[in-house]
C-alpha positions as CSV (number, residue, x, y, z in Angstrom):
1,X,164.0,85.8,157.9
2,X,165.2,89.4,159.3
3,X,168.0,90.9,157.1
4,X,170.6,93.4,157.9
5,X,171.9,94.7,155.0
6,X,174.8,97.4,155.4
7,X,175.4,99.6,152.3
8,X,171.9,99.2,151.0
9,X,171.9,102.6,148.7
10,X,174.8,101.5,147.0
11,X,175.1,99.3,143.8
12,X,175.4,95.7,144.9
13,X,173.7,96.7,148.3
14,X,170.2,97.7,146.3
15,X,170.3,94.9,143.9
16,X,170.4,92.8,147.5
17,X,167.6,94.6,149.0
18,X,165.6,94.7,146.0
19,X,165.7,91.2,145.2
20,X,165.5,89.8,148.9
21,X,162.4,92.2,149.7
22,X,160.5,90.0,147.0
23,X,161.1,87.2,148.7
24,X,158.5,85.1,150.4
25,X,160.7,83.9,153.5
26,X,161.8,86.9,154.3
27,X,160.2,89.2,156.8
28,X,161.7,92.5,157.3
29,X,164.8,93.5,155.9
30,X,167.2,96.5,157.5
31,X,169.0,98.5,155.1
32,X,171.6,101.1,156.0
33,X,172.8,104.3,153.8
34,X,175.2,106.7,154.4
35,X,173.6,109.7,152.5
36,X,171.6,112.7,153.8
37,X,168.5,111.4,152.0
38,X,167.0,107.7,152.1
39,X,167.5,105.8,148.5
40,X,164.0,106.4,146.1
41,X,163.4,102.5,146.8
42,X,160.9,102.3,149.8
43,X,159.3,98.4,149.7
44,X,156.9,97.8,152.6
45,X,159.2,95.4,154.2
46,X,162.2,97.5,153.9
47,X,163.4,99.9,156.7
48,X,165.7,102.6,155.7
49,X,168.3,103.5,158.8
50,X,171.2,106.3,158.1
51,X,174.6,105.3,159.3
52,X,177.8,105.6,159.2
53,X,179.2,102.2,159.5
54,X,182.8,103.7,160.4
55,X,181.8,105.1,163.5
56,X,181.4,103.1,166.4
57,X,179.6,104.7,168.6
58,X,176.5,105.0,165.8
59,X,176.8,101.4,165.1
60,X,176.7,100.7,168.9
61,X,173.5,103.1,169.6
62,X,171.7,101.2,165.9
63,X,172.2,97.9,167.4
64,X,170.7,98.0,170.0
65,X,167.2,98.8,168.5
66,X,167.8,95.5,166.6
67,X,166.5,92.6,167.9
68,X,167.5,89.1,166.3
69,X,168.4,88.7,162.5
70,X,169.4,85.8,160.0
71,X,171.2,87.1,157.8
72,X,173.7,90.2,157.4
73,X,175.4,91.3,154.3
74,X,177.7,94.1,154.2
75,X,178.2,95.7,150.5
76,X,179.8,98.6,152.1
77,X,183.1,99.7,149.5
78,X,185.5,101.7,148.5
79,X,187.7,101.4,145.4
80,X,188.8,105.4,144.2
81,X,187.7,108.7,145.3
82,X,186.6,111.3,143.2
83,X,190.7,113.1,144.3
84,X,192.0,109.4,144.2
85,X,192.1,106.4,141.8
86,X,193.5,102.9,142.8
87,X,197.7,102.7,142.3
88,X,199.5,101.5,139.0
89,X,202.6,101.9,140.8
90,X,203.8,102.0,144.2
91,X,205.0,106.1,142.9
92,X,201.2,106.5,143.7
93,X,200.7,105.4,147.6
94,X,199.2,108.1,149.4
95,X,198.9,107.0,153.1
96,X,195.7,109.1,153.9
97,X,194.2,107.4,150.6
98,X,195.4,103.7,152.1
99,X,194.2,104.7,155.8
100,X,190.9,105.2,154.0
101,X,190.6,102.5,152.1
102,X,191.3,100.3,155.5
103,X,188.9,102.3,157.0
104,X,185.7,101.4,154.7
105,X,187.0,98.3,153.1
106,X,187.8,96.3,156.5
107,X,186.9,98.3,159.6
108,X,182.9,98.4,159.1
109,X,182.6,94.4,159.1
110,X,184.6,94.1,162.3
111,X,182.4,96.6,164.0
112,X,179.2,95.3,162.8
113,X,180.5,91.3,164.3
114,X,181.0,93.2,167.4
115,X,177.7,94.9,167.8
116,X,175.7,92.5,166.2
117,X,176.9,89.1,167.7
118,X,174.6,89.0,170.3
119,X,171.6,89.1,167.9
120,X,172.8,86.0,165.9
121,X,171.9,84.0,169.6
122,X,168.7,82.3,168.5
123,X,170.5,79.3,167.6
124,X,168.8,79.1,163.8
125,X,171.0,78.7,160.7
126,X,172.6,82.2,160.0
127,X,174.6,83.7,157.6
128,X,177.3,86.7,158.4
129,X,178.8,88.0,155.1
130,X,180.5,90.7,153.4
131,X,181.3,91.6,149.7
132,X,185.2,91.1,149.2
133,X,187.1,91.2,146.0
134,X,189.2,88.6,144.0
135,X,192.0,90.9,143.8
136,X,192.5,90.4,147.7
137,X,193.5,87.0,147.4
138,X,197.5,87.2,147.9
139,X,198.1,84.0,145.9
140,X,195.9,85.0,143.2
141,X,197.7,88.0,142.8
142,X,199.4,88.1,139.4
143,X,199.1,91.6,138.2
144,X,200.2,93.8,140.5
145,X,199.1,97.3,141.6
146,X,195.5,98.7,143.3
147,X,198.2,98.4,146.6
148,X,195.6,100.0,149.2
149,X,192.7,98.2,147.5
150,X,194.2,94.8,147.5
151,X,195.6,94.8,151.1
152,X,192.4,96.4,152.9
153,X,190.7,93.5,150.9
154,X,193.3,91.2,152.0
155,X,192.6,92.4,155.4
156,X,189.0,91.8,155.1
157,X,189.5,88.4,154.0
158,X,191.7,88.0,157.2
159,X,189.0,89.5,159.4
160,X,186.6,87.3,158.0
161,X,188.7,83.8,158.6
162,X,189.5,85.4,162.2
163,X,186.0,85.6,162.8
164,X,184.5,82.4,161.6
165,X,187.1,80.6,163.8
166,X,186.0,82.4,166.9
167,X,182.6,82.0,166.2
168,X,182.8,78.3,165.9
169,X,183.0,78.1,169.7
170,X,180.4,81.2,170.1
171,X,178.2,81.0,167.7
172,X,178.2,77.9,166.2
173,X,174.9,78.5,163.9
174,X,176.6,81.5,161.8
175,X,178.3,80.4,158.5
176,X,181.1,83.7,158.2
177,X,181.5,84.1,154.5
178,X,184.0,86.4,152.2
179,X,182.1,87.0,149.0
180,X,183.7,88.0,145.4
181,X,180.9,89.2,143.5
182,X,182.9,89.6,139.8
183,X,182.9,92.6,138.0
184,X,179.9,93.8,138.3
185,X,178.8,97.7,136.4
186,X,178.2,99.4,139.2
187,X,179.9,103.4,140.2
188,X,182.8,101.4,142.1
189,X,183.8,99.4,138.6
190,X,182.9,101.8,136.0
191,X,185.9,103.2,135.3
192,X,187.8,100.0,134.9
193,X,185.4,98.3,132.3
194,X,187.3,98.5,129.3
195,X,189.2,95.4,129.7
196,X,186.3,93.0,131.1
197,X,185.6,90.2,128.6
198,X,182.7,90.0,127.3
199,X,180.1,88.0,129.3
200,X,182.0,88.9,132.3
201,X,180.7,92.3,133.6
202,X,177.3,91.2,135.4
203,X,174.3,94.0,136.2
204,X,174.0,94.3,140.2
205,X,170.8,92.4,140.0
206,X,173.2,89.5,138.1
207,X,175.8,89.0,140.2
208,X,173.0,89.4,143.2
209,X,171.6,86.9,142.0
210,X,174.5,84.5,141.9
211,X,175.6,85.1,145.5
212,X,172.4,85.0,146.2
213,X,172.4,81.2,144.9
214,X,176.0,81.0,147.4
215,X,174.2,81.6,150.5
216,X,171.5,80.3,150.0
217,X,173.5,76.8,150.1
218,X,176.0,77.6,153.3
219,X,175.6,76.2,156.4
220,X,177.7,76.1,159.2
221,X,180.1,73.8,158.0
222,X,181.4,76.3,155.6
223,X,181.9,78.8,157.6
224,X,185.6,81.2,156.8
225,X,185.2,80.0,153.3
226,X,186.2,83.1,150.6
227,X,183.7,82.0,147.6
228,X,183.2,83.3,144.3
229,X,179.6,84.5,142.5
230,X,179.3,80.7,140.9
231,X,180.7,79.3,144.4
232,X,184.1,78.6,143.9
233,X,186.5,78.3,146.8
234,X,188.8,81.4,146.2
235,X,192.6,81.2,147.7
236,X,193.0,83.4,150.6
């Protein structure tokens, strides 16, 4: 298999890369970052490409040096800044913070569908999926707060459904998935640990594993399905 993976430098994004590279059916593996330097990890059938997957015209130019892949996983996110945390209270919406939020949390997945559709043509089994969150799931929602985080998540989830409906007709070999990974210790979580159960904050290369184990089993019939790490059907 060829493997797009967006957000490869980041927490969830190198536990993918790192534990797909190993793998003997896959064949190349394309890992984005959006730093000045590559990540330390260099594998031999890992190739390192810097990009920005907000901006359009670098996704555009990036895609078309790709030629056809099987999978893609976007791990791009964003939940706090080092200026801005997630909201307790709707006292706290900033709209630049939201806007932001949107921005990396929901925009970069629409872009990469449009750029990359074409190479998902071969008519083999494919996969199109991007790491969501639990906490966008509107009838799930039972705590409140985390307003920009929850609704560009929602929005994902929203994208994602959109998508897998349109590529029925187009693309009919691509199972579109939303994917909640759990809590997993990574920069993004770390500051909200203290109240995860124990047994229930996973190491990247955990909860890879487990959505690993989720695609893995899709096929085209699931396709707009919002699944947990163990495979549970999520409500949108």
């Amino acid at each position: 298999m060829k493997i797009v993976i967006a957000g490869g430098s980041g927490g969830i994004g190198g536990a993918f890369v790192e534990q797909l590279a190993g793998r003997p059916d896959v064949e190349t593996i394309i890992a984005t970052y959006h730093r000045s330097k590559p990540p330390e990890v260099q594998l031999p059938n890992v190739s390192w490409h810097q990009l920005d997957v907000t901006d359009e015209p670098a996704i555009r130019d990036w895609a078309a040096q790709i030629g056809e892949i099987d999978w893609l996983i976007n791990a791009v996110g964003m939940l706090h800044t080092s200026a801005h945390g997630p909201e307790k209270t709707i006292r706290h919406t900033d709209p630049a913070f939201f806007l932001e939020s949107m921005n990396i949390n929901t925009v970069p997945t629409l872009l990469l569908a449009k750029h990359l559709h074409g190479k998902f043509r071969h008519g083999r089994p494919a996969v199109f999926a991007t790491v969501s969150a639990k906490v966008g799931s509107i009838e799930d929602n039972r705590l409140g707060g985390w307003f920009s985080y929850r609704a560009s998540k929602a929005a994902l989830n929203m994208c994602l459904k959109t998508l897998a409906i349109e590529w029925r007709r187009s693309l009919p070999n691509v199972a579109v998935a939303a994917l909640h990974p759990g809590t997993t210790d990574t920069a993004l979580s770390r500051p909200f640990q203290n109240n995860v159960p124990n047994g229930q904050l996973f190491t990247p290369e955990q909860g890879v594993n487990y959505m690993l184990d989720v695609l893995d089993g899709l096929n085209s019939a699931d396709s707009g399905q919002f699944l947990a790490f163990d495979g549970e059907k999520l409500p949108w």
